[in-house]
C-alpha positions in Angstrom: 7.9 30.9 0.5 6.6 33.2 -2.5 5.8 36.8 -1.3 1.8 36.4 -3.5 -0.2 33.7 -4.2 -2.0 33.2 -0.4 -0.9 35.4 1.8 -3.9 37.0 3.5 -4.4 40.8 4.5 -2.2 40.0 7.7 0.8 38.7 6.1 0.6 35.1 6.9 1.2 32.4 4.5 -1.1 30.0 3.1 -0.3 26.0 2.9 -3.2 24.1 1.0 -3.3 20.4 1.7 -5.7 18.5 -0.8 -6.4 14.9 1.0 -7.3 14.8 4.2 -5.5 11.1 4.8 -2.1 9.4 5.8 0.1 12.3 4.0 -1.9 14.9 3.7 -3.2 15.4 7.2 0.9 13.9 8.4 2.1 16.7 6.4 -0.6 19.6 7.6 0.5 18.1 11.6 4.1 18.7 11.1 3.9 21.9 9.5 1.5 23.4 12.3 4.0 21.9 15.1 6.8 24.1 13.2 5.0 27.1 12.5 2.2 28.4 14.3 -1.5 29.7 13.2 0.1 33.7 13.2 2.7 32.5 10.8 0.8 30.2 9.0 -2.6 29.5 7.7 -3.3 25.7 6.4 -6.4 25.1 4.8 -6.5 21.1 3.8 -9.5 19.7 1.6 -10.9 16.0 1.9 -14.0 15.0 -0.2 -14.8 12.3 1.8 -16.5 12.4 5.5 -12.9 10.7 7.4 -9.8 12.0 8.0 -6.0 10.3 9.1 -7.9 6.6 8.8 -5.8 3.1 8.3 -7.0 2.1 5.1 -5.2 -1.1 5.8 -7.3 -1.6 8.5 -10.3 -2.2 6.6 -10.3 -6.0 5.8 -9.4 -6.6 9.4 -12.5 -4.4 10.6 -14.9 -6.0 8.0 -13.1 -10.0 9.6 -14.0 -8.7 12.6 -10.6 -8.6 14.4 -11.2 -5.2 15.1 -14.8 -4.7 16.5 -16.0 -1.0 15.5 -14.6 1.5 12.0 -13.5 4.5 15.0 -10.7 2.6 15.9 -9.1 2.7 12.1 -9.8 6.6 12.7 -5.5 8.1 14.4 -7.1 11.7 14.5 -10.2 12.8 13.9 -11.3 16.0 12.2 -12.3 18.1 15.4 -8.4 17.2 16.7 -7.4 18.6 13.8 -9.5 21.7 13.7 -8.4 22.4 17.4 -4.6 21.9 16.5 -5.3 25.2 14.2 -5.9 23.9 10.5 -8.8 24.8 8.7 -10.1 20.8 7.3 -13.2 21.4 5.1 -14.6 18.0 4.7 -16.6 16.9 1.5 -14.9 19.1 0.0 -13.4 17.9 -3.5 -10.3 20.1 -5.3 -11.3 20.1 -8.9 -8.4 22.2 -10.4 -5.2 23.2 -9.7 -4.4 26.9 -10.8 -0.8 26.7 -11.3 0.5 30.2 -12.7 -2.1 31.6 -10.4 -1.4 29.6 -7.5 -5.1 28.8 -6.3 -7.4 25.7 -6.2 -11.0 25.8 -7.5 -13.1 23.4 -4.5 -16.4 22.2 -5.1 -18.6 21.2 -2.1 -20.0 17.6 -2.4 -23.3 18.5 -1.1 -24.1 21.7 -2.3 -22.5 22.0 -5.8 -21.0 25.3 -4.7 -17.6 26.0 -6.0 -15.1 28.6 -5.1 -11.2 29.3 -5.5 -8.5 29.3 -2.4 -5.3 30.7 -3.6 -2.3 29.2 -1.8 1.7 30.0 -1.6 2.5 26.4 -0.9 0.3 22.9 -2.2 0.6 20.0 -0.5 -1.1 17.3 -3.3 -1.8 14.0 -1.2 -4.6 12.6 -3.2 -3.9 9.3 -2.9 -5.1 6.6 -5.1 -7.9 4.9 -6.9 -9.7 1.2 -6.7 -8.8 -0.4 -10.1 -12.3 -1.0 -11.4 -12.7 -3.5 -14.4 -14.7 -1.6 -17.2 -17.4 -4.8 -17.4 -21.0 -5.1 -17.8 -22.5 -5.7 -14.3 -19.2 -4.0 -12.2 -21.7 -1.0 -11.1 -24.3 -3.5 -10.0 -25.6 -3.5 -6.3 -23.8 -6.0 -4.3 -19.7 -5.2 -5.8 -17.8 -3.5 -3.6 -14.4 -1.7 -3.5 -12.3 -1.7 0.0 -10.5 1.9 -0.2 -12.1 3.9 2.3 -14.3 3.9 5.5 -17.2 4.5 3.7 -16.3 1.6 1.2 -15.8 -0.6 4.4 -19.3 0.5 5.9 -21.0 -0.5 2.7 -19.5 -3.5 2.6 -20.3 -4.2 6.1 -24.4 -3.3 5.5 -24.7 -5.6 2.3 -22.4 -8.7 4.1 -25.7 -8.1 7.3 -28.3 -8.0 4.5 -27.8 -11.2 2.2 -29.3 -14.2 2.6 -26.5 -15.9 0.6 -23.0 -17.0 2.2 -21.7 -17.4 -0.9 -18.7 -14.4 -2.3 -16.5 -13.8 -4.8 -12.9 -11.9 -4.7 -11.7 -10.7 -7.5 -8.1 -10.4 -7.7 -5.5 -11.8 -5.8 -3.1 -8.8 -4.3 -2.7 -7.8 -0.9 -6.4 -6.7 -0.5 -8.1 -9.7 -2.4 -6.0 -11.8 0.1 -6.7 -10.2 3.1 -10.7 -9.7 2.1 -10.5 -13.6 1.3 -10.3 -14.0 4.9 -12.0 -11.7 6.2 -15.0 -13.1 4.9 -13.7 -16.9 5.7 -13.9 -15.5 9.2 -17.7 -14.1 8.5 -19.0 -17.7 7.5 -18.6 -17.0 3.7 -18.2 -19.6 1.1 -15.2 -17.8 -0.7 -13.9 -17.9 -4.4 -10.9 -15.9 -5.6 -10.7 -15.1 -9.6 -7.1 -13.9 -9.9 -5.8 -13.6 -13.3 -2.2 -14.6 -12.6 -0.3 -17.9 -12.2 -0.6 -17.4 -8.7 -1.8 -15.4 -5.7 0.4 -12.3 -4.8 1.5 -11.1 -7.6 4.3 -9.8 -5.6 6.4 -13.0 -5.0 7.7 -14.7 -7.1 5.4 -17.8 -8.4 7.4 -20.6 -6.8 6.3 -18.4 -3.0 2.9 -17.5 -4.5 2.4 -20.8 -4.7 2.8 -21.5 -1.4 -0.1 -19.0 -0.7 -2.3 -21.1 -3.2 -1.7 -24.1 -0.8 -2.6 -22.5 2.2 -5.7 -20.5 1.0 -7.1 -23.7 -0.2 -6.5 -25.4 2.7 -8.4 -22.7 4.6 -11.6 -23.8 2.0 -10.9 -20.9 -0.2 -11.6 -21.7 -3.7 -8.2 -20.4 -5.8 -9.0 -19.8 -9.9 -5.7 -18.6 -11.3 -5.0 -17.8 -14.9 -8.7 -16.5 -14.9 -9.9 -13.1 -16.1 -13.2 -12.1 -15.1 -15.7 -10.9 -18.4 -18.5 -9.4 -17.1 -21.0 -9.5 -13.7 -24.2 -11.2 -14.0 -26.6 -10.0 -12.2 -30.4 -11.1 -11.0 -33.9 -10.0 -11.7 -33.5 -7.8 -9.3 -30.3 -6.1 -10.2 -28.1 -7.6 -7.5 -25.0 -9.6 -8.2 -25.5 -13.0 -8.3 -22.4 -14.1 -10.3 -19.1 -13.7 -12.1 -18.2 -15.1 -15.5 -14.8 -15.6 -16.8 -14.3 -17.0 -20.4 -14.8 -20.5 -18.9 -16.9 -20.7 -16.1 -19.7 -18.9 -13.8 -19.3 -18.4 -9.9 -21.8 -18.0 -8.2 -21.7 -14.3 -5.9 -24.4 -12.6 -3.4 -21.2 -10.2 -2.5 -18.4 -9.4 -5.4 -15.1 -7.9 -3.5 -12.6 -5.8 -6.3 -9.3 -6.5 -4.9 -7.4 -5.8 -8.2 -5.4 -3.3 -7.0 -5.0 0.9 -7.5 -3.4 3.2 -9.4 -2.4 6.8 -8.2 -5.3 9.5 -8.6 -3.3 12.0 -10.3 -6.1 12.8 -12.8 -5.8 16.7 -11.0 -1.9 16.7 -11.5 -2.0 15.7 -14.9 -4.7 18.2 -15.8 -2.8 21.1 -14.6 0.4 19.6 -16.4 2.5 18.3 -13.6 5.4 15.4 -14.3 4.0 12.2 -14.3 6.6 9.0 -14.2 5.5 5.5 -16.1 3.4 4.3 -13.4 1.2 7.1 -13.3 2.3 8.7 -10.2 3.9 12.3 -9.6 7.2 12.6 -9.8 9.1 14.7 -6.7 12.8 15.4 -5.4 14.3 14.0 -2.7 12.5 16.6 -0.4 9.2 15.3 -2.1 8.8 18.6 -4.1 7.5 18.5 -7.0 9.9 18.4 -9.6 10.0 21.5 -11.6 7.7 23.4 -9.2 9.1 25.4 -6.3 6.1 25.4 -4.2 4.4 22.1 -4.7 4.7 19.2 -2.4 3.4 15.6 -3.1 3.5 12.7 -1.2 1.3 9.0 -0.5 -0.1 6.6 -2.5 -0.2 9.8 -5.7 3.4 9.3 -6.1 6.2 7.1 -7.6 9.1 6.5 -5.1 13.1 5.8 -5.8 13.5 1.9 -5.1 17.2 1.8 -3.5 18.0 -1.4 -4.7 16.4 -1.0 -8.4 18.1 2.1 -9.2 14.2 2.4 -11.0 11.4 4.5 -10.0 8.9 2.0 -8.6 4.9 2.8 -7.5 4.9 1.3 -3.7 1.2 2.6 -2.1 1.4 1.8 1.4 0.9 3.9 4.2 4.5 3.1 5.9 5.4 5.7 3.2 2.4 8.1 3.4 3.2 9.1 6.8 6.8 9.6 5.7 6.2 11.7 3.2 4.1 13.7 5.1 6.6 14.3 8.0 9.1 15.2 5.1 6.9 17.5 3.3 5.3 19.1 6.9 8.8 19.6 8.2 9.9 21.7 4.9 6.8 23.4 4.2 6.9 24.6 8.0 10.4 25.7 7.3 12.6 23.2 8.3 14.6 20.3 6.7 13.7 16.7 5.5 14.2 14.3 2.7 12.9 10.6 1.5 15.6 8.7 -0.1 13.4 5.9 -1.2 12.2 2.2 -0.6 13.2 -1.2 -0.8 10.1 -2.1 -1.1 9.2 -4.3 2.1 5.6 -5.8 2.5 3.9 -8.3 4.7 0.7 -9.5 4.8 -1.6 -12.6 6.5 -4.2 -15.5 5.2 -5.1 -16.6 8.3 -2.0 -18.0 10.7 0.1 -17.8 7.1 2.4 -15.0 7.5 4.1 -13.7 3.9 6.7 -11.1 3.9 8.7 -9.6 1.1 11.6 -6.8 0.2 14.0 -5.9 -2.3 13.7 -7.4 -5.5 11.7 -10.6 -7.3 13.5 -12.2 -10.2 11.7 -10.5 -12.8 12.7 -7.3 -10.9 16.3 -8.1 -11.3 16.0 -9.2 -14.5 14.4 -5.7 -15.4 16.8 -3.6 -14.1 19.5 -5.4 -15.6 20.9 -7.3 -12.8 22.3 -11.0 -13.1 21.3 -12.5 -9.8 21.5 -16.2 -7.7 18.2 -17.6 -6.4 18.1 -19.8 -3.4 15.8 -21.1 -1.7 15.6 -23.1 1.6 12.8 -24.6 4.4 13.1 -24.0 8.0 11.2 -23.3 11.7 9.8 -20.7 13.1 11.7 -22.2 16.2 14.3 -24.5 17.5 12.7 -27.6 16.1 12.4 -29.9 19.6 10.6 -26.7 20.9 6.5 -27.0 21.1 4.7 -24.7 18.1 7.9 -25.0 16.0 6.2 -24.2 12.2 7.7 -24.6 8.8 9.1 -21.5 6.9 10.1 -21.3 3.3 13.1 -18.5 2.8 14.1 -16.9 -1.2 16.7 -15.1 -0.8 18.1 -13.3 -4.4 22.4 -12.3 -4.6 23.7 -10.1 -6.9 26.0 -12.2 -9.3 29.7 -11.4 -8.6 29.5 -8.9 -5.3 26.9 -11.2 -3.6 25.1 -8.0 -2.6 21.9 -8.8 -1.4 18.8 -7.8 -4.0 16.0 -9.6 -2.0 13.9 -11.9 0.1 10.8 -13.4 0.5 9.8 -15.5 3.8 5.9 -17.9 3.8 5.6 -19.4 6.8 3.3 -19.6 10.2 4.5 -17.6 13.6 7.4 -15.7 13.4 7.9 -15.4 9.6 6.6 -12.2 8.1 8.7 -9.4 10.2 11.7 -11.4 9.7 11.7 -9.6 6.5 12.9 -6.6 8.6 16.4 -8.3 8.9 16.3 -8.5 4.6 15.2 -4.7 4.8 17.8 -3.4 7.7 20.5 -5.3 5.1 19.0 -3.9 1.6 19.1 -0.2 3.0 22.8 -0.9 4.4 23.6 -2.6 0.9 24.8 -5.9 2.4 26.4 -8.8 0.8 24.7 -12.2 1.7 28.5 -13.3 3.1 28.5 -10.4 5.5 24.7 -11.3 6.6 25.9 -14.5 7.4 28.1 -12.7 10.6 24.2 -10.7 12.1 24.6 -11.0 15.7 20.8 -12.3 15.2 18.5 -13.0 18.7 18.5 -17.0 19.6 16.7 -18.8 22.1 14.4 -21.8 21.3 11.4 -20.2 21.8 12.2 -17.9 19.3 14.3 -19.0 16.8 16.7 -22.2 15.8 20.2 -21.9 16.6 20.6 -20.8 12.6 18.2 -18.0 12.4 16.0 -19.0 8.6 17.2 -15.9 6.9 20.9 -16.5 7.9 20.7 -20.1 6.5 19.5 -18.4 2.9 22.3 -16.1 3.6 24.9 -18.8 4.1 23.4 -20.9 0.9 23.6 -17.8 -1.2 27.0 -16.6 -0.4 28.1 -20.0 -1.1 26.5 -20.0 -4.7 27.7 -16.3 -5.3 31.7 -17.8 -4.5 30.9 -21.2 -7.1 29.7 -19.2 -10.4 32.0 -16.3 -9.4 35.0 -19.2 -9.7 33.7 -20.7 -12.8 
């Protein structure tokens, strides 16, 4: 670490954390456990009132699967405090100081602002609700999902209205998940999702397997829609959305477009930037260019190891990571994050949707000629009680037959079967050699031909026909 910058009168070093969430707080943790408060002072800064909180938990907590917000909460800000780092909540970082190595804070409440000079940064800043720039978006009654407070709001307006009636807008991860979670509240549902079909992040052909299933849970699916503006009441409430075409009726309006990283700080003080947005780091999640600044989270873009391409991947699988990486060589030690292949899963109800490596339009991006299969199964042997259908993509790498990725929709069973895909992405398998996984069988658990070996044994075999023509 530098010799200036935030060493104090005693000698001791000075590691400033702003974000008091998955990375941030991850990355504060490990640092402490490596160093301790004589060697090194940390000082993180969080503008909202949570800290080390499972934003994923959200839709699940506003369904009602999980009864009460504490339980989203892994550490709270007194455990923290007590471990030895100094968390100043509301408490929002509004400049980064680079050649002078300080942060200028404002407090939320009061207005006060003052400067903390730091030898190492840790920026975990995570990322922002995409919010349409529409007449009516502000308007009492829409709601983002990105934090605990977001999901308390929420909450108080869904125990207020009279109407049952709501509208999601977007049809991503969260604008899935939120669908039902307010199925599971009694809610009339409509989804507005502006493309072909619902996650974005399959391929159409899978996505529309989604479609089926939301609808058959009575949620109303409008694809090919964009929303124009928020109508809204007498009284200044939402009370519907308007695309080019239509009007839906709303008493609660859920954004589930998506994020971007919040990197608005970063860019300010001139700090690289890839084509998503997000900051750009080394394999040890240092900032590149910049000895003595650390990013990690949802403000970052990550290496996807199949791509070759920097790819923006906000999930908190990779948060915590990055945190442990960053902790563990701001403390002194050793760590690095090679990268993703980008594995998801996600729920509508007893649907279960999983996903890794590469769609087509992935492949065809990064310049890849690829073989697409795709192939039904069960969840179990199929004479054995609860055996569900499962739909399998699997993508192969023209030629090699190296495996590029999958994408599993099915019921019980399905979505961490996508682990298998993942374990064989990162170990840069061909489909022929994924054919041999010594793979777990019993009825109960599987057919005798596991779903994702049978893609495996279709695509090899397609790989071997164009590779002879």
């Amino acid at each position: 670490m530098s010799m200036s910058g935030g060493r104090d009168s005693g000698g001791r070093e000075r590691l400033v954390v702003v974000g008091g969430d998955a990375a941030g707080m991850s990355a504060a943790s490990q640092a402490r456990r490596l160093k301790d408060p004589g060697e090194l002072e940390i000082v993180a800064f969080e503008r909202g009132h949570f800290t080390s909180f499972s934003a994923c938990g959200i839709p699940y907590w506003v369904g009602g699967e999980v009864p009460e917000r504490d339980r989203l909460i892994a550490r709270t800000p007194e455990e923290h405090r007590a471990r030895g780092i100094d968390l100043r909540l509301r408490t929002e970082v509004t400049e980064i100081d680079v050649a002078g190595r300080r942060v200028r804070a404002r407090d939320v409440d009061s207005g006060a602002e003052s400067w903390t000079p730091y030898d190492e940064l840790v920026l975990a800043t995570g990322a922002r609700p995409v919010r349409p720039d529409l007449p009516g978006a502000d308007a009492p009654g829409v709601h983002g999902v990105q934090t605990l407070d977001d999901g308390q709001a929420l909450l108080d307006t869904l125990s207020r209205t009279r109407g049952r009636r709501a509208v999601v807008v977007g049809a991503g991860y969260i604008g899935v998940e939120m669908a039902e979670a307010l199925i599971n509240r009694g809610f009339e549902v409509t989804v507005v999702n502006r493309g072909t079909e619902p996650m974005s992040t399959l391929d159409p052909d899978m996505g529309r397997l989604v479609h089926r299933a939301m609808e058959g849970l009575g949620i109303t699916m409008v694809n090919d829609a964009e929303v124009t503006k928020v109508l809204t009441g007498e009284d200044g409430r939402v009370r519907a959305v308007a695309t080019e075409d239509a009007e839906y009726p709303a008493d609660v309006v859920i954004l589930g477009i998506g994020v971007r990283p919040e990197t608005s700080l970063a860019r300010a003080a001139g700090l690289p930037l890839g084509a998503h947005g997000g900051l750009l780091t080394d394999l040890a999640m240092r900032v590149r260019g910049h000895e003595n600044i650390w990013a990690g989270g949802d403000c970052v873009e990550v290496l996807n190891l199949v791509s070759g391409q920097e790819q923006y991947v906000p999930l908190g699988t990779h948060a915590n990571k990055h945190g442990q990486v960053i902790g563990t060589n701001a403390g002194g030690g050793y760590a690095t994050f090679p990268g993703v292949v980008g594995t998801a899963v996600s729920k509508v109800c007893d649907l279960e949707i999983g996903r890794t490596g590469l769609r087509e339009k992935d492949a065809r991006r990064a310049g890849l000629r690829y073989e697409a299969v795709t192939i039904e199964s069960t969840s179990r042997a199929g004479y054995y009680p609860g055996a569900a259908p499962m739909t399998v993509k699997m993508l192969a790498e023209s030629r090699t037959g190296r495996l590029l990725g999958v994408q599993i929709v099915g019921r019980e069973g399905a979505a961490k079967r996508v682990d298998i895909a993942a374990v064989a992405l990162t170990a840069r398998m061909t489909v022929d050699e994924m054919t041999a996984l010594d793979l777990g069988y019993a009825p109960p658990f599987s057919p005798v031909w596991d779903p994702v070996l049978v893609a495996a044994r279709k695509a090899a075999s397609k790989v071997r026909a164009s590779s002879a023509l």
